[in-house]
C-alpha positions as CSV (number, residue, x, y, z in Angstrom):
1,X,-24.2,-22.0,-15.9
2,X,-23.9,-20.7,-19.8
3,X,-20.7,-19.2,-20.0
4,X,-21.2,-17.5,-23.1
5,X,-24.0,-15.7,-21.7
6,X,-21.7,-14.1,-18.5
7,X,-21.4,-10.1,-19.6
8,X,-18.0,-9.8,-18.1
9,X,-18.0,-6.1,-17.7
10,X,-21.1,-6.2,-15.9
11,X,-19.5,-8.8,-13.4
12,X,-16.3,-6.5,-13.1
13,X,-18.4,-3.5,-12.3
14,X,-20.3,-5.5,-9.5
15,X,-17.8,-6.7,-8.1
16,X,-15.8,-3.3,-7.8
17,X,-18.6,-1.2,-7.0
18,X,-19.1,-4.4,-3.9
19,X,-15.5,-4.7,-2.9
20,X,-15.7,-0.4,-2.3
21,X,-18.7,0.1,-0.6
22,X,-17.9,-3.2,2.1
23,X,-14.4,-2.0,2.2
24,X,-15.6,1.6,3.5
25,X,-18.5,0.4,5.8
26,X,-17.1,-2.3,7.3
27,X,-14.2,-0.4,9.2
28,X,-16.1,3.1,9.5
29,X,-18.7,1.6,11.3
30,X,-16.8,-0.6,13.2
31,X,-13.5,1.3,14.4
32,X,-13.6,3.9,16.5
33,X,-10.1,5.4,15.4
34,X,-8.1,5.2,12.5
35,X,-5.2,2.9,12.5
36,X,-1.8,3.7,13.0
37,X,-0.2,4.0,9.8
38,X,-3.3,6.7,8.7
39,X,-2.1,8.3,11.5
40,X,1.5,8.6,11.0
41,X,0.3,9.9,7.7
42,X,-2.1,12.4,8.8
43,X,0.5,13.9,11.6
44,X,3.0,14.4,8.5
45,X,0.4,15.9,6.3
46,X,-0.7,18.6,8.8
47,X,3.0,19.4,7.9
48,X,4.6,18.8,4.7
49,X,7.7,18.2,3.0
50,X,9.6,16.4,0.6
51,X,10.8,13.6,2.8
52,X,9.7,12.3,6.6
53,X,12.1,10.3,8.5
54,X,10.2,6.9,7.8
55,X,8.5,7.2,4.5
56,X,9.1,9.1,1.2
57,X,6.0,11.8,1.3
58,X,3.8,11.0,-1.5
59,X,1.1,9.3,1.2
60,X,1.5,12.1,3.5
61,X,0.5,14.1,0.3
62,X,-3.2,12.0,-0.3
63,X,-4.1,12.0,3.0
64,X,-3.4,16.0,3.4
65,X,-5.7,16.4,0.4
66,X,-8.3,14.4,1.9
67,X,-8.2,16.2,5.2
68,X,-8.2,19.6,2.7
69,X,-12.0,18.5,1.5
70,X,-12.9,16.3,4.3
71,X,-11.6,17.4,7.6
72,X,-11.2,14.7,10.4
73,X,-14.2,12.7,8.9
74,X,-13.0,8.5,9.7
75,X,-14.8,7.3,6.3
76,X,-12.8,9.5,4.1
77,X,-9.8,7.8,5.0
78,X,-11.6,4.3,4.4
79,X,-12.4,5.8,1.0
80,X,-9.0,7.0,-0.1
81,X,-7.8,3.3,0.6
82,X,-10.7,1.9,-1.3
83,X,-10.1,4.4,-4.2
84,X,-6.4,3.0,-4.3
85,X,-7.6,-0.6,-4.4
86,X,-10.0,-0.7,-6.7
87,X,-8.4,1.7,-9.4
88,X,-5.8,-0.9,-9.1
89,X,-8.5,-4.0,-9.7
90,X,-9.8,-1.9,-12.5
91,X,-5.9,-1.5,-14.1
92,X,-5.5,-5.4,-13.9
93,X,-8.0,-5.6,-15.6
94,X,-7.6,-3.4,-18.8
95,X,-4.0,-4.5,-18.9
96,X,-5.1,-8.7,-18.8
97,X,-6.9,-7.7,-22.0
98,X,-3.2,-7.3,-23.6
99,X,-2.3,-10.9,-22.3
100,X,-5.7,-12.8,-22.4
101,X,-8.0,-13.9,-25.4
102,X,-11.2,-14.9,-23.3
103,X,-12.7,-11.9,-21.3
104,X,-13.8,-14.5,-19.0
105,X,-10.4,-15.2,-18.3
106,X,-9.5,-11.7,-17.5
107,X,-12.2,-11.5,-15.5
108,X,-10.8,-14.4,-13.5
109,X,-7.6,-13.1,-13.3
110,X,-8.7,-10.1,-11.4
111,X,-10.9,-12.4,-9.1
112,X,-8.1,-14.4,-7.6
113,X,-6.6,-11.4,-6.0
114,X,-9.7,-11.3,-3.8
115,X,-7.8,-14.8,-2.7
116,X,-4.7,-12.7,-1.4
117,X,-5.4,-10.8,2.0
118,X,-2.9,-7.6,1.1
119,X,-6.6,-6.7,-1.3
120,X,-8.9,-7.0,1.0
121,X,-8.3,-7.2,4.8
122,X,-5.3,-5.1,5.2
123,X,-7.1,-2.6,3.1
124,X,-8.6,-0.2,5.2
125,X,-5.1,1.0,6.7
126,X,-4.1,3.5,4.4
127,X,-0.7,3.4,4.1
128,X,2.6,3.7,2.0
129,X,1.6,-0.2,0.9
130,X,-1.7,0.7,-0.5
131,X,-0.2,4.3,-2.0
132,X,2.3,2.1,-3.8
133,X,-0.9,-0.3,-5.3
134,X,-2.2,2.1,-8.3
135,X,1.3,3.3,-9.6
136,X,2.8,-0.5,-9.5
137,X,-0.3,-1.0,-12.3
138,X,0.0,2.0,-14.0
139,X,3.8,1.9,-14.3
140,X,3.4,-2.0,-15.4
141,X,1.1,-0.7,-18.0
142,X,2.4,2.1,-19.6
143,X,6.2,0.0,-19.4
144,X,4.2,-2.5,-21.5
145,X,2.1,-0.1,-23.6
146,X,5.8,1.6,-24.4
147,X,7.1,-2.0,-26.0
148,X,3.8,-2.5,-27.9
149,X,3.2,1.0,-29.0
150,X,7.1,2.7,-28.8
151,X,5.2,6.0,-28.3
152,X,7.4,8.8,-26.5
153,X,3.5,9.5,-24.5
154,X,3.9,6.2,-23.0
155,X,7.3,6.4,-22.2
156,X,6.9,9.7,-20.4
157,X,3.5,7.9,-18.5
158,X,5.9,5.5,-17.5
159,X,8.7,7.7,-16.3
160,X,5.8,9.7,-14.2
161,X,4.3,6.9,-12.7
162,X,7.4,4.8,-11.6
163,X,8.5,8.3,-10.0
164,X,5.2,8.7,-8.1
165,X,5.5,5.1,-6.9
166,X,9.3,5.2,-5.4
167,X,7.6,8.7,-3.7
168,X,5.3,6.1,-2.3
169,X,7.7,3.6,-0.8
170,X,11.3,2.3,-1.7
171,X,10.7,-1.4,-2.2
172,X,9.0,0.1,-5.6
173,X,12.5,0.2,-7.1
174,X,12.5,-3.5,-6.9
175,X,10.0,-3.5,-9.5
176,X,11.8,-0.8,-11.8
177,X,15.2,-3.2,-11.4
178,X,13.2,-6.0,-12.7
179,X,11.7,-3.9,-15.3
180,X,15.3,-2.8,-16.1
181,X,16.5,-6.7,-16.9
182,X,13.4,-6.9,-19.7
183,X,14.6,-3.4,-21.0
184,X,18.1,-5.1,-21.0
185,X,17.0,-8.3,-22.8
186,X,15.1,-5.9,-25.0
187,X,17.9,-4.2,-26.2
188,X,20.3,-7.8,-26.3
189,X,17.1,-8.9,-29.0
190,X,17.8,-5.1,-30.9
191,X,13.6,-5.2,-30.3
192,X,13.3,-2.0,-29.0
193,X,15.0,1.5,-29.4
194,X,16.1,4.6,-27.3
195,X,12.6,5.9,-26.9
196,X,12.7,4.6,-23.7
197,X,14.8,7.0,-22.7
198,X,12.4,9.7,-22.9
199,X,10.9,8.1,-19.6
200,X,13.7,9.4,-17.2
201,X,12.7,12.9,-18.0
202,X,9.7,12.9,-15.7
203,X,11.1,10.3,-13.7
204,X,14.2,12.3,-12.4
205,X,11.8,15.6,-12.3
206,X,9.5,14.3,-10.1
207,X,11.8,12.6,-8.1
208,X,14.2,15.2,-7.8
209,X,13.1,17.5,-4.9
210,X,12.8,14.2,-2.8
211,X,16.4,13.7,-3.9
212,X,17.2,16.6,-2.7
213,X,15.5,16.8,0.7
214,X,17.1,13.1,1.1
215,X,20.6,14.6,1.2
216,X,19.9,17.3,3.0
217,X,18.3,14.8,5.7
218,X,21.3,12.6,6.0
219,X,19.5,9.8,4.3
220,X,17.2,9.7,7.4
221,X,14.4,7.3,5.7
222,X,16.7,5.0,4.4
223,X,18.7,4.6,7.5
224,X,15.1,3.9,9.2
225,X,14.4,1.2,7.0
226,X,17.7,-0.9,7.1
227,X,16.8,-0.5,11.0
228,X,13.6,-2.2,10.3
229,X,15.1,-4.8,8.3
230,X,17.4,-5.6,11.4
231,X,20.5,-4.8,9.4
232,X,23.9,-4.4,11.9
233,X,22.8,-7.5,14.3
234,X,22.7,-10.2,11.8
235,X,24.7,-13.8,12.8
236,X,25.2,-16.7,10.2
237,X,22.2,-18.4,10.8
238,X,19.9,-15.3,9.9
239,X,21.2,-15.6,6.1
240,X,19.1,-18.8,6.3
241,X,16.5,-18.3,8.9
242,X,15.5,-15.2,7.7
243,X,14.8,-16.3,3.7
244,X,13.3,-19.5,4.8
245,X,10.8,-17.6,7.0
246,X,10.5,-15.1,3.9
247,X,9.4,-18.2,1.8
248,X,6.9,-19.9,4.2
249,X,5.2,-16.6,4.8
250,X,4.9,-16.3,0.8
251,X,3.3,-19.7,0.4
252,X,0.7,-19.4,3.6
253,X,-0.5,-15.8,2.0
254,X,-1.0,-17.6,-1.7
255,X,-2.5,-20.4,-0.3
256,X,-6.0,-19.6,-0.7
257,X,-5.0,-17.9,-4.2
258,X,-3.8,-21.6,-5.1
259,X,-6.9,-23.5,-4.3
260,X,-9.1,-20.7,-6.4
261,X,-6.9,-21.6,-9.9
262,X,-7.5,-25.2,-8.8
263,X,-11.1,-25.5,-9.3
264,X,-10.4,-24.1,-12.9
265,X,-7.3,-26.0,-13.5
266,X,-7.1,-29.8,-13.1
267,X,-3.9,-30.6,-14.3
268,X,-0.7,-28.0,-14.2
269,X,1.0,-28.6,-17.3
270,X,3.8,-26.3,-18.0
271,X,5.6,-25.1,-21.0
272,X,7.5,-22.0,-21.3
273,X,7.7,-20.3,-24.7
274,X,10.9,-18.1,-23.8
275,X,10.8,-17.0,-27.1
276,X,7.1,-15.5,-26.2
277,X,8.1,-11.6,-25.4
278,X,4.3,-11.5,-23.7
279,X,5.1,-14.3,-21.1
280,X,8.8,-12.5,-20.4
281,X,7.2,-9.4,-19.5
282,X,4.7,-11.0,-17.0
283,X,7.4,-13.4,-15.4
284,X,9.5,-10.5,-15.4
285,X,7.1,-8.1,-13.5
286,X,5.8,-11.1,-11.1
287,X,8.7,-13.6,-9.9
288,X,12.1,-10.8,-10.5
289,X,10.6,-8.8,-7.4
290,X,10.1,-11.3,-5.3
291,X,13.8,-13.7,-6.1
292,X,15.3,-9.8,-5.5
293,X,13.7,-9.0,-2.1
294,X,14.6,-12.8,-1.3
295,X,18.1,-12.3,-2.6
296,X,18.2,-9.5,-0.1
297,X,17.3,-11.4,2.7
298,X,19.6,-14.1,2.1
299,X,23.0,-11.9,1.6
300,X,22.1,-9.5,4.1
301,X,20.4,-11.8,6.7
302,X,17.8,-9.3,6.9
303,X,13.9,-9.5,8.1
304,X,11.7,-9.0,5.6
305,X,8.1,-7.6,6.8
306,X,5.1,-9.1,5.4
307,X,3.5,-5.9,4.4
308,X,6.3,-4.9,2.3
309,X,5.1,-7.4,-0.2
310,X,1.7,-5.8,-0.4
311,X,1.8,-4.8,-4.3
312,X,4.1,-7.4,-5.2
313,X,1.1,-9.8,-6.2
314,X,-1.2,-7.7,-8.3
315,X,0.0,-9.7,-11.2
316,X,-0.7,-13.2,-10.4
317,X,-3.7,-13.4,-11.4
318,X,-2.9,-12.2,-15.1
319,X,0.1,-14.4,-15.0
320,X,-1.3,-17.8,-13.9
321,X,-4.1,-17.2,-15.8
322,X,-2.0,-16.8,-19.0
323,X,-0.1,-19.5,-18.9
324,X,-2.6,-22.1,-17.5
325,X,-5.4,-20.5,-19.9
326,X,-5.8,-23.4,-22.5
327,X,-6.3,-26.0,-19.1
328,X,-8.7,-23.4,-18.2
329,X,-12.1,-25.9,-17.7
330,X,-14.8,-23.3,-17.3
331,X,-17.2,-26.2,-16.2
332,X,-15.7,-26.1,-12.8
333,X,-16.4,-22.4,-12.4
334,X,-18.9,-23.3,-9.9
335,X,-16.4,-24.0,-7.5
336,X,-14.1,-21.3,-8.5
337,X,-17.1,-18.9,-7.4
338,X,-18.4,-20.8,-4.4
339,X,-15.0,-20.2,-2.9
340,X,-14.5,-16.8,-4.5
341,X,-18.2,-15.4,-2.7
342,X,-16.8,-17.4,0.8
343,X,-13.5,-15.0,0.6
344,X,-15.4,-12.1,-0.3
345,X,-17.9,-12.7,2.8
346,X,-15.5,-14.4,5.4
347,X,-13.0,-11.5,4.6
348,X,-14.8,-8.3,5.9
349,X,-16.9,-10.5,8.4
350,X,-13.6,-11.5,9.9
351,X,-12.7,-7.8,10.0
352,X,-15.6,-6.6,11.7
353,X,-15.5,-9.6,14.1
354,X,-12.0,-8.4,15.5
355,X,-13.1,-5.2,15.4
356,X,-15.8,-5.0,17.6
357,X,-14.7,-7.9,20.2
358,X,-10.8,-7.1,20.7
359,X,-10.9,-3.6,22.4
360,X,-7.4,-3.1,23.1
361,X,-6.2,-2.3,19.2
362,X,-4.9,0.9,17.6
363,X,-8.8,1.7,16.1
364,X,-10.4,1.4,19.5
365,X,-7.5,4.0,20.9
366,X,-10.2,7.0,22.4
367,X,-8.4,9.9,19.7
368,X,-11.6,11.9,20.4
369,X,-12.0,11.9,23.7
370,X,-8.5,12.8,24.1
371,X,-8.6,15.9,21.8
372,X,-12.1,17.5,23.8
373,X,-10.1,16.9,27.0
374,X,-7.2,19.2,25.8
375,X,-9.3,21.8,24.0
376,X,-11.2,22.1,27.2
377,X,-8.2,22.4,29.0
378,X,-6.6,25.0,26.5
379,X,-9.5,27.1,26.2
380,X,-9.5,27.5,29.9
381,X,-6.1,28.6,30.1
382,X,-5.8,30.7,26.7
383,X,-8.3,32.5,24.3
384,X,-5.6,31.3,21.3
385,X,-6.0,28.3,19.2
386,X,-3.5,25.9,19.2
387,X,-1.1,25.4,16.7
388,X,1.6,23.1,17.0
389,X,1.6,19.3,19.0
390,X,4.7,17.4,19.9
391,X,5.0,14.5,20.6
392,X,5.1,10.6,18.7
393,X,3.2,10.5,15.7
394,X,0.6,8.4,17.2
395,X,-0.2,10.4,20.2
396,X,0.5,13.9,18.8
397,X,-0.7,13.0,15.5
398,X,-4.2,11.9,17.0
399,X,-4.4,15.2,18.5
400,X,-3.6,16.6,15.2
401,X,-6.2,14.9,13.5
402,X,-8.5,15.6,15.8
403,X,-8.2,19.2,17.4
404,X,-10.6,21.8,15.6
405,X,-7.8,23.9,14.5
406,X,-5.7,20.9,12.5
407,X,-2.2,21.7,14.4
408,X,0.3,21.3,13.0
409,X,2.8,18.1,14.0
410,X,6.6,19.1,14.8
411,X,7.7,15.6,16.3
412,X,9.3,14.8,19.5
413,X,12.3,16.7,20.0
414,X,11.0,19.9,18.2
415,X,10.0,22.5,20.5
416,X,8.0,25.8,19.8
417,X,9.3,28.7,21.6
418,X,5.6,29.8,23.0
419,X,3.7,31.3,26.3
420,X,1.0,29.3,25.5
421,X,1.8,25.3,26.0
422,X,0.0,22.7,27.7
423,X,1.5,19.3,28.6
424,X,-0.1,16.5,29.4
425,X,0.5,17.4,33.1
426,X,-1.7,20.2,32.7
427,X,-4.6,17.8,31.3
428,X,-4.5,14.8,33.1
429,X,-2.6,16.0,36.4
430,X,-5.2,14.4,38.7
431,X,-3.9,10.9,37.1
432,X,-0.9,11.3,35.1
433,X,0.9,8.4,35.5
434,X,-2.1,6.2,34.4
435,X,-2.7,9.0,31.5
436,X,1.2,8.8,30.1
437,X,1.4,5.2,30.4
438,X,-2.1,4.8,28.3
439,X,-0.9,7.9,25.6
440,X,2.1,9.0,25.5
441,X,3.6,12.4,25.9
442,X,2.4,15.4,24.2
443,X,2.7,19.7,24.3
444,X,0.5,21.5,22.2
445,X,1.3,24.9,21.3
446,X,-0.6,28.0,20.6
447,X,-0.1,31.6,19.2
């Protein structure tokens, strides 16, 4: 293979354009509903607001203005997750060219995270994880373009995007702490000045009706997601078992990220220019995060879910690659791709394989078929259309997605003071037990 002849963009356009169109057939054709978290985020976007009592709103907010141009159409879904992902690739990409002097080399960099599972096979599910993935790169990158360039556009860039990526999830702020101890150091080395500051503007603006609704909600999402972490039952030996688990997790997910760098690198020779503001920033953005979510695990005793660390990766790639790049051997890059074309395949193959033999997961849940049972059970009973559904947001929301008239979701303990309701008693009465046990409760409600 002549390296010099590889036309890198070329490559990176292939590849993005491949990764998109796989990523959206693969599940549309194989699921039969959308998965849970979609879901959850559908049944909030059929009713807005600032704040929902798992999850900061910003996802709720995408998948509202798909269902706006789409309507209850599977694929779009598939394609607003695909749209997250590879905008995020693309990112990578322009910011490697910053970091990293051969474009083959930045083209490897965006490569290996085709060797980390949170980009390809977890992908489909869109979720606060894949919300957070395009404003972790654009915050990196306008952070970075702000200590290059000092211009008050990128600062406010910055200050926009780190805001739009706490909307997406909390964890994000781990990212903006880390990003915090480089600005800290910056300011130490008297290499940067207050310009900076002209990111909180938008940051605190955008952020600030969420603020608001957060208070006024007793700080309901936060107090769901120390209950997820398992906070309030800890004993001694969670401080350990918990971070150790943490760890080994880590290593299996990187594993087959480490065997792509070591068909281009033979030898791992390190030596750390600290003095080298370029490798700061990327050791800063990459390993920070991750020794503060461990940090957290270990004083807290807390569990840390393995989806949380979904965006905490999209660096690697440029940071490996930059300090391994002179022990880059590009004569090996046979076997760099070999293994690269076998994740890409074995990947979505895997997918569809679960997909269409395990028929007892979330995407094979009958959503459809649910939905024409009720309508045909409303519209016998009232010439209305309905308008709210209670109920979990997996059952109810399903019915939200899926009824004609997009109801609106009011939870479980809401009720709508209404003549017209149906239960699921008045649905399934000739088999309700087996009906309740299989979907859960739900009332819609109509005019």
């Amino acid at each position: 293979m002549n390296i010099s002849k590889i036309n890198t963009n070329k490559i990176i356009t292939i590849f993005l354009f491949s990764h998109f169109i796989i990523w959206i057939l693969i599940p549309a054709i194989t699921n039969d509903n959308l998965p849970l978290d979609t879901i959850e985020a559908l049944a909030w976007g059929s009713n807005l607001d600032w704040g929902f009592n798992k999850h900061p709103p910003l996802s709720a907010f995408a998948v509202e203005i798909f269902y706006q141009i789409f309507g209850n159409k599977d694929w779009a879904y598939y394609l607003l997750s695909q749209i997250f992902v590879v905008i995020s690739f693309f990112l990578v990409w322009e910011f490697s060219k910053d970091f990293i002097k051969k474009k083959i080399h930045s083209l490897i960099a965006v490569l290996l995270l085709e060797g980390i599972y949170f980009y390809n096979y977890t992908t489909p599910e869109f979720n606060v994880y894949v919300c957070e993935l395009p404003f972790w790169t654009l915050t990196v990158l306008f952070c970075w373009r702000g200590f290059k360039n000092n211009q008050i556009s990128d600062w406010l860039f910055f200050g926009l995007f780190a805001a739009l990526g706490v909307l997406s999830h909390y964890l994000f702020i781990y990212l903006l702490i880390a990003i915090d101890v480089f600005f800290l150091y910056m300011i130490l080395k008297k290499k940067i000045n207050f310009k900076f500051l002209f990111s909180l503007i938008p940051f605190f603006l955008v952020l600030s009706p969420h603020l608001v609704w957060l208070v006024e909600n007793d700080y309901t999402t936060i107090t769901y997601g120390l209950h997820r972490t398992g906070t309030g039952d800890q004993i001694f030996l969670d401080h350990l078992i918990h971070p150790v688990k943490f760890l080994g997790k880590q290593i299996g997910i990187l594993i087959p990220f480490f065997l792509m760098i070591s068909f281009l690198v033979s030898r791992f020779k390190i030596k750390f220019n600290f003095k080298d503001k370029k490798l700061l920033f990327l050791l800063t953005i990459n390993i920070i995060p991750i020794i503060l979510i461990f940090f957290t695990s270990l004083l807290m005793g807390v569990k840390i879910r393995t989806m949380w660390m979904t965006p905490f990766y999209l660096f690697f790639g440029v940071l490996f690659i930059y300090i391994f790049q002179s022990q880059i051997k590009l004569i090996k890059i046979k076997g760099f791709t070999l293994l690269f074309l076998f994740l890409f395949i074995f990947s979505p193959f895997t997918y569809a394989y679960i997909s269409i033999t395990q028929t007892d997961k979330r995407t094979d849940y009958p959503g459809k078929k649910i939905a024409i049972e009720v309508q045909k059970s409303w519209d016998k009973k009232f010439n209305s259309n309905i308008r709210y559904v209670s109920g979990d947001e997996w059952t109810a929301g399903n019915l939200s997605y899926h009824l004609k008239s997009r109801p609106k979701w009011i939870g479980i303990k809401n009720e709508i003071k209404s003549k017209n309701i149906l239960s699921i008693v008045d649905v399934f009465e000739n088999n309700i037990s087996e009906a309740v046990t299989k979907i859960g409760y739900f009332k819609v409600y109509g005019e």
